[in-house]
C-alpha positions in Angstrom: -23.4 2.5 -4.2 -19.9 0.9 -2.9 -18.2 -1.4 -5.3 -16.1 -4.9 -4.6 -13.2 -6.5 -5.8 -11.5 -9.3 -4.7 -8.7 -8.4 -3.0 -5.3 -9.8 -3.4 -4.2 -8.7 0.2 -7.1 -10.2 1.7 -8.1 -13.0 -0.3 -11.9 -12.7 -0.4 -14.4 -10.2 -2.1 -15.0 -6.8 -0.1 -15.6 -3.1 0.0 -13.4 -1.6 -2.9 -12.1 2.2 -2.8 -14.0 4.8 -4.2 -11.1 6.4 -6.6 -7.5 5.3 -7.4 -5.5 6.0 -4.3 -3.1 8.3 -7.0 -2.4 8.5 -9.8 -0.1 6.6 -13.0 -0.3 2.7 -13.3 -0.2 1.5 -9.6 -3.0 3.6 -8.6 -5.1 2.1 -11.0 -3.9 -1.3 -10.1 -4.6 -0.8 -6.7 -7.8 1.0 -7.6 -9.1 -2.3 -9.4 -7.8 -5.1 -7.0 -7.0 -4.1 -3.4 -9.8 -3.1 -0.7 -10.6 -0.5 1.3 -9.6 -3.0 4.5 -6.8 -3.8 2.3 -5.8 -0.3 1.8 -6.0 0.3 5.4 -3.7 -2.0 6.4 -1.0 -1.1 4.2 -1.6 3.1 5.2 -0.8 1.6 8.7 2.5 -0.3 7.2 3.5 2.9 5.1 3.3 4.7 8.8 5.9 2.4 10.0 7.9 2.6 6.8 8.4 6.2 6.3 9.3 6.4 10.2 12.0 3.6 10.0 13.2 4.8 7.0 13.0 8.5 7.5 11.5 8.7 4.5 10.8 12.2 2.7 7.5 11.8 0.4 8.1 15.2 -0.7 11.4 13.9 -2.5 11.5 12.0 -5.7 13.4 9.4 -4.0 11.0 9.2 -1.2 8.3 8.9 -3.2 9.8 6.1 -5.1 10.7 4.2 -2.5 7.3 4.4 -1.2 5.7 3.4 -4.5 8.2 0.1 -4.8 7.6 -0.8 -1.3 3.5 -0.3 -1.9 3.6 -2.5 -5.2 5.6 -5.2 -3.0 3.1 -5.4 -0.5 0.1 -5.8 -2.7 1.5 -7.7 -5.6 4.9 -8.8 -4.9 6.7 -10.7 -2.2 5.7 -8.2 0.6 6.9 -5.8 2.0 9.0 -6.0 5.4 10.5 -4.1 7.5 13.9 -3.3 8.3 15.5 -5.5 10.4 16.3 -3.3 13.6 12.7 -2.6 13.7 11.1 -3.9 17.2 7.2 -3.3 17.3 6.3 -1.3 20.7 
Protein backbone atom coordinates (compact mmCIF):
# COMPACT_ATOMS: atom_id res chain seq x y z
CA UNK A 1 0.00 0.00 0.00
CA UNK A 2 1.69 3.46 -1.19
CA UNK A 3 1.89 6.17 1.43
CA UNK A 4 1.34 10.31 1.05
CA UNK A 5 2.73 13.17 2.28
CA UNK A 6 2.28 16.57 1.53
CA UNK A 7 4.91 17.69 -0.42
CA UNK A 8 6.72 20.79 0.03
CA UNK A 9 7.94 20.91 -3.71
CA UNK A 10 4.53 20.42 -4.94
CA UNK A 11 2.26 21.84 -2.59
CA UNK A 12 -0.55 19.28 -2.38
CA UNK A 13 -0.77 15.66 -0.90
CA UNK A 14 0.62 12.76 -3.27
CA UNK A 15 2.40 9.44 -3.71
CA UNK A 16 5.28 9.50 -1.10
CA UNK A 17 8.64 7.27 -1.73
CA UNK A 18 8.90 3.96 -0.53
CA UNK A 19 12.32 4.34 1.54
CA UNK A 20 14.57 7.38 2.36
CA UNK A 21 16.28 8.21 -0.90
CA UNK A 22 19.81 7.71 1.48
CA UNK A 23 20.75 7.85 4.19
CA UNK A 24 21.71 10.47 7.52
CA UNK A 25 19.23 13.35 8.30
CA UNK A 26 18.19 14.70 4.78
CA UNK A 27 17.25 11.35 3.58
CA UNK A 28 14.85 11.11 6.22
CA UNK A 29 13.61 14.57 5.65
CA UNK A 30 13.13 13.96 2.27
CA UNK A 31 11.75 10.57 3.02
CA UNK A 32 8.91 12.23 5.30
CA UNK A 33 7.99 15.40 3.16
CA UNK A 34 8.86 15.31 -0.52
CA UNK A 35 7.00 12.98 -3.29
CA UNK A 36 7.74 10.55 -5.52
CA UNK A 37 6.71 13.43 -8.43
CA UNK A 38 8.62 15.56 -6.29
CA UNK A 39 11.62 13.49 -6.13
CA UNK A 40 11.47 13.09 -9.82
CA UNK A 41 11.75 16.39 -10.63
CA UNK A 42 14.71 17.19 -8.65
CA UNK A 43 16.66 13.56 -10.13
CA UNK A 44 16.06 15.54 -13.39
CA UNK A 45 17.63 18.93 -11.83
CA UNK A 46 20.55 16.89 -10.09
CA UNK A 47 21.13 15.61 -13.98
CA UNK A 48 21.73 19.06 -15.04
CA UNK A 49 23.70 19.99 -11.91
CA UNK A 50 26.34 17.35 -11.89
CA UNK A 51 26.74 18.01 -15.78
CA UNK A 52 27.22 21.87 -15.32
CA UNK A 53 29.20 21.53 -12.55
CA UNK A 54 31.25 18.43 -13.46
CA UNK A 55 30.47 17.25 -10.47
CA UNK A 56 32.22 13.93 -9.08
CA UNK A 57 29.59 11.96 -6.60
CA UNK A 58 32.28 9.62 -5.95
CA UNK A 59 34.18 12.57 -4.07
CA UNK A 60 33.43 13.86 -0.71
CA UNK A 61 33.22 17.25 -2.18
CA UNK A 62 30.94 16.12 -4.90
CA UNK A 63 28.74 14.54 -2.72
CA UNK A 64 28.49 17.56 -0.61
CA UNK A 65 27.76 19.79 -3.00
CA UNK A 66 25.10 17.64 -4.22
CA UNK A 67 23.54 17.22 -0.70
CA UNK A 68 23.47 21.29 -0.09
CA UNK A 69 22.14 21.81 -3.49
CA UNK A 70 19.34 18.91 -2.82
CA UNK A 71 18.38 20.49 0.74
CA UNK A 72 18.14 23.95 -1.22
CA UNK A 73 15.73 22.70 -3.64
CA UNK A 74 13.33 21.10 -1.27
CA UNK A 75 13.59 23.17 1.73
CA UNK A 76 15.49 26.20 1.04
CA UNK A 77 15.48 29.01 -1.46
CA UNK A 78 15.95 26.59 -4.48
CA UNK A 79 18.29 25.56 -6.20
CA UNK A 80 19.44 27.22 -9.57
CA UNK A 81 21.56 26.79 -11.94
CA UNK A 82 24.67 28.39 -12.97
CA UNK A 83 24.45 31.19 -14.81
CA UNK A 84 26.09 30.16 -18.28
CA UNK A 85 23.64 27.46 -18.40
CA UNK A 86 21.28 27.72 -21.59
CA UNK A 87 18.52 24.88 -21.64
CA UNK A 88 18.66 22.98 -25.25
Amino acid sequence: MSRTVHCVKLGLEAEGLEKPPFKGPLGERVFEHVSRDGWKRWLEHSKMLINEYRLDLTSESGQNIWMTECEKFFFGDGSSAPPEFKPR
